[in-house]
The first five atom37 places (N, CA, C, CB, O) and aatype in JSON, in Angstrom:
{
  "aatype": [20, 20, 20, 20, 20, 20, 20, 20, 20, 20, 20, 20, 20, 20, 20, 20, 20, 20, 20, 20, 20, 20, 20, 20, 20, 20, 20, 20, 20, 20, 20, 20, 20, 20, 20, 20, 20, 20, 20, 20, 20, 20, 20, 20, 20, 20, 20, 20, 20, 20, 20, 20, 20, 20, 20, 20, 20, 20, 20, 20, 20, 20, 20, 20, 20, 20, 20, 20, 20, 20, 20, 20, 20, 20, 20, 20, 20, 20, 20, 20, 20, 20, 20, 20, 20, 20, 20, 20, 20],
  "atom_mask": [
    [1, 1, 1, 1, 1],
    [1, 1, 1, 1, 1],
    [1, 1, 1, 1, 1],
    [1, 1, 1, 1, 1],
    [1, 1, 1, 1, 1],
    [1, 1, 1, 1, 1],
    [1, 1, 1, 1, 1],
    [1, 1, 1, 1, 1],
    [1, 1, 1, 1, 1],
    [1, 1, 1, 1, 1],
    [1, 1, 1, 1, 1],
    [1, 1, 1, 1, 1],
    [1, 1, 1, 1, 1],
    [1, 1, 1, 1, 1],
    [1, 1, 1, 1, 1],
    [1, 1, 1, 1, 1],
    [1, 1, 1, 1, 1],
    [1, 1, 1, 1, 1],
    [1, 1, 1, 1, 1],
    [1, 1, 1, 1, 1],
    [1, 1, 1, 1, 1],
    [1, 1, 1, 1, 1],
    [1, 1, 1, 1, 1],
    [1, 1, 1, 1, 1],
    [1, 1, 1, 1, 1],
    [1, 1, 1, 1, 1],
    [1, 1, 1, 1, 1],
    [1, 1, 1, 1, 1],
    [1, 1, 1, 1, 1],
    [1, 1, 1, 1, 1],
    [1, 1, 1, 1, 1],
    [1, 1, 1, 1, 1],
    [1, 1, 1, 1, 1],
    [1, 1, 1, 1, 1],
    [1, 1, 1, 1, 1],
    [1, 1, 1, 1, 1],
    [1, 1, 1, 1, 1],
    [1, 1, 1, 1, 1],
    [1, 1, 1, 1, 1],
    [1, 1, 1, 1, 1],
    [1, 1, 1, 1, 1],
    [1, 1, 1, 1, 1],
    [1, 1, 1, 1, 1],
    [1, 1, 1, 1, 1],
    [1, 1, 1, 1, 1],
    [1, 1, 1, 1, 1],
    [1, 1, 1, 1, 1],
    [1, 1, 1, 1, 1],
    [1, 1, 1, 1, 1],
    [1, 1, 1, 1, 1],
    [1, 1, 1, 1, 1],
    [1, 1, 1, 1, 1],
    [1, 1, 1, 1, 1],
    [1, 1, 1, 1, 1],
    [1, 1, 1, 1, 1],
    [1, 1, 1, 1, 1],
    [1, 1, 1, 1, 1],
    [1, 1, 1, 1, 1],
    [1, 1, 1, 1, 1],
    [1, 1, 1, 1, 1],
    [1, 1, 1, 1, 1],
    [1, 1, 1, 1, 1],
    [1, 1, 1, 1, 1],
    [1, 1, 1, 1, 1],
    [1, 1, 1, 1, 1],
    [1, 1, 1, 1, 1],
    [1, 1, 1, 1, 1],
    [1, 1, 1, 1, 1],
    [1, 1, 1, 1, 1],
    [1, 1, 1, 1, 1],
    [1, 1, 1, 1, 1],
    [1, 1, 1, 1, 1],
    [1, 1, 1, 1, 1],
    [1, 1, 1, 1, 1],
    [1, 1, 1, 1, 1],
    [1, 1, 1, 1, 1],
    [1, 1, 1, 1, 1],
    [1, 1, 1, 1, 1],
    [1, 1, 1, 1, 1],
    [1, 1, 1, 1, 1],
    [1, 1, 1, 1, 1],
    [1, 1, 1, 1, 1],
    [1, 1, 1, 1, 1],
    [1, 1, 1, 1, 1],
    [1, 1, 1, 1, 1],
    [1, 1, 1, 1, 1],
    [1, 1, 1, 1, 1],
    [1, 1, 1, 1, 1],
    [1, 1, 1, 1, 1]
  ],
  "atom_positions": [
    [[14.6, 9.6, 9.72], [13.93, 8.97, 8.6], [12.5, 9.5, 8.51], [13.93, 7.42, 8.75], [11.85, 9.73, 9.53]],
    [[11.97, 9.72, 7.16], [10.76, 9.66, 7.15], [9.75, 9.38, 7.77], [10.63, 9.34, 6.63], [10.11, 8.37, 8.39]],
    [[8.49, 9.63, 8.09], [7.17, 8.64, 8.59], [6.3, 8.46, 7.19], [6.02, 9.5, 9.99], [6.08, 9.45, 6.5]],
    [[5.87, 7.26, 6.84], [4.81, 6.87, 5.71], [3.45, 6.82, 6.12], [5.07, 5.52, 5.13], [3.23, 6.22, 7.17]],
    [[2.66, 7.24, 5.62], [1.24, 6.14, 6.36], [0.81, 6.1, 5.17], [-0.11, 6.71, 7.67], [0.94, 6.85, 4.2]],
    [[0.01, 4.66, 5.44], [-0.61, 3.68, 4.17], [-1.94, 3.92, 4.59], [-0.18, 1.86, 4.06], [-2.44, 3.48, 5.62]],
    [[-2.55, 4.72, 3.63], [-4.73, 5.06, 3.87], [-4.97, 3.86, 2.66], [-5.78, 7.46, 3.1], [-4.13, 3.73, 1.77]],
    [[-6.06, 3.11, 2.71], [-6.4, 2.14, 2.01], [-8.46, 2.94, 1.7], [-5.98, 0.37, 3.11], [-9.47, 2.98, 2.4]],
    [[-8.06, 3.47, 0.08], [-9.34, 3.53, 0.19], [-10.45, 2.87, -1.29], [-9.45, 5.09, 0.51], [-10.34, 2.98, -2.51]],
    [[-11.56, 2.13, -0.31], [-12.36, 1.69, -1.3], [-13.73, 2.28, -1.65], [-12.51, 0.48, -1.04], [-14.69, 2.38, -0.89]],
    [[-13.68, 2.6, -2.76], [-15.37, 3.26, -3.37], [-15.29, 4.81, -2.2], [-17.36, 1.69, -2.78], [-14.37, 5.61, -2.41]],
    [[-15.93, 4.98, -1.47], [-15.97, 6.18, -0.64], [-15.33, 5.87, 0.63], [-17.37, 6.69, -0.42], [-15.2, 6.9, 1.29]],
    [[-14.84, 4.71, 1.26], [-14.46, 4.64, 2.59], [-12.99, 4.37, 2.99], [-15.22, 3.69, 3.13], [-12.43, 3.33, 2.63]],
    [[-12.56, 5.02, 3.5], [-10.54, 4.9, 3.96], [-10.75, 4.48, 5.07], [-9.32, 6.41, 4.15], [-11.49, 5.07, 5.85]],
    [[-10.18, 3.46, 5.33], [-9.47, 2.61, 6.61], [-8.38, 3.57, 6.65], [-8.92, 0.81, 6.39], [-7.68, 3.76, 5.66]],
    [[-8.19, 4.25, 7.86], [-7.0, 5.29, 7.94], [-5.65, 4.7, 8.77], [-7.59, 6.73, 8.78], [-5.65, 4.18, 9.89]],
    [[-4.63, 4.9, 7.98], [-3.37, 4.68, 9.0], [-2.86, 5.64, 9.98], [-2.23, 4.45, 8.29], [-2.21, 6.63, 9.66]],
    [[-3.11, 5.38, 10.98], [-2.9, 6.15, 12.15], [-1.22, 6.4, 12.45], [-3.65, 5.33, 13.37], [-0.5, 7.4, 12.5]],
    [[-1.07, 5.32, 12.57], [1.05, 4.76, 12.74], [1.58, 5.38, 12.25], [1.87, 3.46, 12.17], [2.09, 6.42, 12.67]],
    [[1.62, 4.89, 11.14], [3.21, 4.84, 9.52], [3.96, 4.32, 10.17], [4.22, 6.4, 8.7], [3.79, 3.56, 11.13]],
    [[4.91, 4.74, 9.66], [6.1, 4.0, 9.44], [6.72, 4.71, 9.08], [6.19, 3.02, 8.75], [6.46, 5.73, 8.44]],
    [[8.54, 3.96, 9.74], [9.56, 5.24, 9.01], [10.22, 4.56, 7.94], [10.86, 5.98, 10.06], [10.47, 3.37, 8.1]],
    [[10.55, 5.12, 6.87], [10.88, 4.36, 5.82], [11.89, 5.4, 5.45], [9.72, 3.92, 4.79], [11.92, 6.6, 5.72]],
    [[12.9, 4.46, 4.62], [14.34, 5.19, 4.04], [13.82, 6.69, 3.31], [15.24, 4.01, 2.62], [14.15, 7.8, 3.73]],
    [[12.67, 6.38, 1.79], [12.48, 6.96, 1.1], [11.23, 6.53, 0.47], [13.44, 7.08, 0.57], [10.54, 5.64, 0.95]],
    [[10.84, 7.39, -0.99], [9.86, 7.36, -1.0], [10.04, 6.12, -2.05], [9.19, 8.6, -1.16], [8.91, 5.87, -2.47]],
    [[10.95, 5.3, -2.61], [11.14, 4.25, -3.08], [10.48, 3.31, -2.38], [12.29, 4.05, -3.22], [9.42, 2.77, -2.69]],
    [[11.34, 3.08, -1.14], [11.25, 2.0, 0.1], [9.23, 2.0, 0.36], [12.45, 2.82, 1.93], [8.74, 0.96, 0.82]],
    [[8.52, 2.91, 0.11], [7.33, 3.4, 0.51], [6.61, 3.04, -0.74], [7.33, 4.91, 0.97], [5.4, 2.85, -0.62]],
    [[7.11, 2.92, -1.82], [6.23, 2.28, -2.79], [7.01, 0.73, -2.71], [6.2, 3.15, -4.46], [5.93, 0.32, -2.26]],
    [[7.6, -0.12, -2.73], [8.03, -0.83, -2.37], [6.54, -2.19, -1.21], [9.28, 0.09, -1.84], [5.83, -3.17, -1.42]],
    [[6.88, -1.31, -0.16], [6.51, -1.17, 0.96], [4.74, -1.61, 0.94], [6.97, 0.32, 1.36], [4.07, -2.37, 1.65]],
    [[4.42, -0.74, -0.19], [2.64, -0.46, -0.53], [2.8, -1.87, -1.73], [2.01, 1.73, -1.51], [2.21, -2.89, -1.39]],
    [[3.29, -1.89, -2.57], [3.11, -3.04, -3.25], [2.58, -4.09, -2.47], [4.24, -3.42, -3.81], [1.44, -4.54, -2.53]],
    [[3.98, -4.61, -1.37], [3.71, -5.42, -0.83], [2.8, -5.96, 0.1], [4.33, -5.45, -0.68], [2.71, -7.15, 0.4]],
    [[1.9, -4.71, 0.69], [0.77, -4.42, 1.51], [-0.42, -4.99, 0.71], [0.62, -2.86, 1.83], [-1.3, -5.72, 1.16]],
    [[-0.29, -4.46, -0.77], [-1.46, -4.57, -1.56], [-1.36, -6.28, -1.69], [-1.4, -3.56, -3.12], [-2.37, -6.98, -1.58]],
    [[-0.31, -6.72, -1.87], [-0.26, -8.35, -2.36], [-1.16, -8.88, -1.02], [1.68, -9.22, -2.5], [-2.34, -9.23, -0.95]],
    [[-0.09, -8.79, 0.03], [-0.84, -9.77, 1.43], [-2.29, -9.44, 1.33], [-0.27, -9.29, 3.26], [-3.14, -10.32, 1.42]],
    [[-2.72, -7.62, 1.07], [-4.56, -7.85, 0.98], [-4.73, -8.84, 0.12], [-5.58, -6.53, 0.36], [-5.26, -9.91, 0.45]],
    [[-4.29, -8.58, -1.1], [-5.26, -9.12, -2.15], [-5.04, -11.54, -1.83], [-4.36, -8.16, -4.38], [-5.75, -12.35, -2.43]],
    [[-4.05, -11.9, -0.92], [-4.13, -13.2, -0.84], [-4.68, -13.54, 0.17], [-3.14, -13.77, -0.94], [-4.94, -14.71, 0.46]],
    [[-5.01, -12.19, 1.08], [-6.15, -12.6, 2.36], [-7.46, -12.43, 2.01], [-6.05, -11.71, 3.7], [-8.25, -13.3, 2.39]],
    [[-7.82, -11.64, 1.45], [-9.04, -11.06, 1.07], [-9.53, -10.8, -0.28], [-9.06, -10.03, 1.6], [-10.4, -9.98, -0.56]],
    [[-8.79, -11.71, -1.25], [-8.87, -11.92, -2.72], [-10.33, -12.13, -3.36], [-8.04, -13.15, -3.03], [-10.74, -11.86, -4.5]],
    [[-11.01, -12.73, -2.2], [-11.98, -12.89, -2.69], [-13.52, -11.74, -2.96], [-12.05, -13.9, -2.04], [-14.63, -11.85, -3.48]],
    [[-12.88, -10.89, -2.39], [-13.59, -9.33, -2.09], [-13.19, -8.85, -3.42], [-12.92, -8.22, -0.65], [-12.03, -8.66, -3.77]],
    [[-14.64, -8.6, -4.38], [-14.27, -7.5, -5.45], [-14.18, -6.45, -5.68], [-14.62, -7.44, -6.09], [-14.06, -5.78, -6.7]],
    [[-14.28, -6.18, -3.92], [-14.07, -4.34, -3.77], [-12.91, -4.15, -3.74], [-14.58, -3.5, -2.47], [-12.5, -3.04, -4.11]],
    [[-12.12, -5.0, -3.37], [-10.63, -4.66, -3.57], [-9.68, -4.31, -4.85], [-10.08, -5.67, -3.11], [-8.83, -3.42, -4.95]],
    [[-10.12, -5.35, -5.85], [-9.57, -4.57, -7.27], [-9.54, -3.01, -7.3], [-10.53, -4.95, -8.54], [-8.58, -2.35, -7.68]],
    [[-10.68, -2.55, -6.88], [-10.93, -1.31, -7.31], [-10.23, -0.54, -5.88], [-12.67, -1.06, -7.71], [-10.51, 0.63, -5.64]],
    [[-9.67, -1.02, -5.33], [-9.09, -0.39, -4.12], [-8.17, 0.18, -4.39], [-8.76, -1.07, -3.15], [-7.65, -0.27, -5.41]],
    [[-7.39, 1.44, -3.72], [-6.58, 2.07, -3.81], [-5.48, 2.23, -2.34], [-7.27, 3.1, -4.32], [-5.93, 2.56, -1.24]],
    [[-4.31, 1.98, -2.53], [-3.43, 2.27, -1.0], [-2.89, 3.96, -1.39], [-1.65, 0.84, -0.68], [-2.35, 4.08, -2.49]],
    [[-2.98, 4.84, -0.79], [-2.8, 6.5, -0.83], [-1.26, 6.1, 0.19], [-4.49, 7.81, 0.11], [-1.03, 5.12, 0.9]],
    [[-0.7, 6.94, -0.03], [0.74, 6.81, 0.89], [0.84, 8.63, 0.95], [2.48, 5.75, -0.15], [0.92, 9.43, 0.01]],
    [[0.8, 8.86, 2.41], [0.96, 10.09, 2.76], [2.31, 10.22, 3.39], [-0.11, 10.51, 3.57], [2.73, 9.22, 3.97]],
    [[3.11, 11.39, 3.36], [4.06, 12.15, 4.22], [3.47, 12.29, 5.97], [4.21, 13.77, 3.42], [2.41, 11.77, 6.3]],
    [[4.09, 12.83, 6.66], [4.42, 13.27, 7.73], [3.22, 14.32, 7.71], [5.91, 13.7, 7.83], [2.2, 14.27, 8.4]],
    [[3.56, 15.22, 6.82], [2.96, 16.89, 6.29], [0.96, 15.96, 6.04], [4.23, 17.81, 3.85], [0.07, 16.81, 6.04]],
    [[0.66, 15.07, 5.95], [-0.09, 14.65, 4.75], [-0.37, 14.91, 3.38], [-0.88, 14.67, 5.0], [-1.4, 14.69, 2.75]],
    [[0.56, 15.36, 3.07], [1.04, 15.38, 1.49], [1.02, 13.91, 0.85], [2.69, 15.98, 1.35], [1.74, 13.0, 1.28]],
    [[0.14, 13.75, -0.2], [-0.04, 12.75, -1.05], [1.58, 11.96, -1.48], [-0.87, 13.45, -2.33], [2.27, 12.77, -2.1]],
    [[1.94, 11.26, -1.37], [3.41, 10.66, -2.36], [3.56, 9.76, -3.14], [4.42, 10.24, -1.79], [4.57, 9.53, -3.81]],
    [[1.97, 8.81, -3.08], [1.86, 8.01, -4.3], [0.52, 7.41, -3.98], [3.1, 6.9, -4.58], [0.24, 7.01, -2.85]],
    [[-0.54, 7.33, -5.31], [-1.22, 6.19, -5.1], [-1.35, 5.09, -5.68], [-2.06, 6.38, -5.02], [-1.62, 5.16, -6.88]],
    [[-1.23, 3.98, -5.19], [-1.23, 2.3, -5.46], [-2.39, 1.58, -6.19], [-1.22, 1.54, -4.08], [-2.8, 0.66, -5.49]],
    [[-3.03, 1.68, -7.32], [-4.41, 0.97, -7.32], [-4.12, -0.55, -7.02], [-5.22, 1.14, -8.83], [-3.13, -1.05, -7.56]],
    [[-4.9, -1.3, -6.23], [-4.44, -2.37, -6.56], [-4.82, -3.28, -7.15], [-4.16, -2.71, -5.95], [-4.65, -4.46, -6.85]],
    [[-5.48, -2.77, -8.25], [-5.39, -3.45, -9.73], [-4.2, -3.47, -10.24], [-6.16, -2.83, -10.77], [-3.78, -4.36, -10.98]],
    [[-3.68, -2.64, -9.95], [-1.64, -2.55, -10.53], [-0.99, -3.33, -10.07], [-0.59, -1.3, -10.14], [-0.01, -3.44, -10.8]],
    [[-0.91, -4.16, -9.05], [-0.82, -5.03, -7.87], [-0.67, -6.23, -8.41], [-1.95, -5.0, -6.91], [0.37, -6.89, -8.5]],
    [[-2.14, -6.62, -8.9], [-2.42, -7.82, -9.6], [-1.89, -8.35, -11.07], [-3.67, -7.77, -9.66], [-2.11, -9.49, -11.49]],
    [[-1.13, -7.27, -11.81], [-0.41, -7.38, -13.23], [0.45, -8.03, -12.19], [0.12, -5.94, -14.38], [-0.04, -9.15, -12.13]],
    [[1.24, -8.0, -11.51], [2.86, -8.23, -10.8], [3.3, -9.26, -9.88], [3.24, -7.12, -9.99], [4.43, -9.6, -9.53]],
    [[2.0, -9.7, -9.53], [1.26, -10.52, -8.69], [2.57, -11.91, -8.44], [-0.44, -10.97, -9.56], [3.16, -12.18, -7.4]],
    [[2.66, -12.43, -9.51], [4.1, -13.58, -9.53], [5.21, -13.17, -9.63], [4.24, -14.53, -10.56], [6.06, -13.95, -10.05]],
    [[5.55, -11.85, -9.31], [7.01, -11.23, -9.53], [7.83, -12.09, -7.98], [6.94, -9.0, -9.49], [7.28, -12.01, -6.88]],
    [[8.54, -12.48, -8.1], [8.87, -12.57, -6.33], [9.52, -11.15, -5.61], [10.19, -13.92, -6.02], [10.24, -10.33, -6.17]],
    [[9.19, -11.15, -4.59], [9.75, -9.79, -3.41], [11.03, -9.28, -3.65], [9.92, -10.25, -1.76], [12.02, -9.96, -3.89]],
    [[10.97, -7.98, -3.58], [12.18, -7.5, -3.24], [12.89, -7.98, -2.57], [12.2, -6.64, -2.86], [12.29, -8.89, -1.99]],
    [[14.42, -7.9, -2.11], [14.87, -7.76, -0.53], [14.29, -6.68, 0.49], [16.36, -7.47, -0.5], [14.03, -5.58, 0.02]],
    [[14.04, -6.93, 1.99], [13.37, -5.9, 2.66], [12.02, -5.43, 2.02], [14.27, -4.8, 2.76], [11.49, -4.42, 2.49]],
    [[11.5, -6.02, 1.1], [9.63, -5.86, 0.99], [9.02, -6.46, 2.26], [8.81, -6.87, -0.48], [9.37, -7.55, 2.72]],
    [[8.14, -5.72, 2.74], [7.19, -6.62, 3.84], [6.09, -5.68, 4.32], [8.11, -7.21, 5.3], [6.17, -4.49, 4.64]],
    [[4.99, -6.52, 4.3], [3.62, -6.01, 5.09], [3.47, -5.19, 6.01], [3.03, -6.83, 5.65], [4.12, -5.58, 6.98]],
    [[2.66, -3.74, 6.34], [3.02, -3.08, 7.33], [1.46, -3.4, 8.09], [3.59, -1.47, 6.95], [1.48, -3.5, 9.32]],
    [[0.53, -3.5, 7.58], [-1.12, -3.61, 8.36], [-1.6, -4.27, 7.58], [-2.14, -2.34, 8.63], [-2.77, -4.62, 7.7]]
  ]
}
């Protein structure tokens, strides 16, 4: 399987994912980042640096494979979870 890593970056600074994760695909990996972005934004909602935050989802290679604003996050916000959605950091 794949490895994912989730970089979370705001204004100039990335909290870097060291880990990842192995994930099916690159579905499962946006999936995956949605759900990352929700738990930030209901822990730390109150931070307005976060709107403007972005989750980057890299490959193995560090090849870019999607980025998340998570302002996009917040349109979707009352959708309920996938099956197998869940928080990775």
């Amino acid at each position: 399987m794949p490895r994912y890593f989730f970089h979370t970056r705001i204004a100039t600074d990335t909290l870097t994912d060291e880990e990842g994760v192995e994930l099916r695909d690159a579905d499962q990996a946006w999936r995956v980042a949605r759900a990352t972005i929700r738990a930030s934004l209901e822990d730390e909602g109150s931070d307005p640096r976060l709107v403007a935050a972005i989750l980057v989802v890299t490959d193995e290679a560090g090849d870019i494979v999607l980025e998340f604003p998570f302002a996009e996050a917040l349109e979707a916000m009352d959708d309920p979870p996938e099956p197998g959605e869940g928080t990775l950091h």
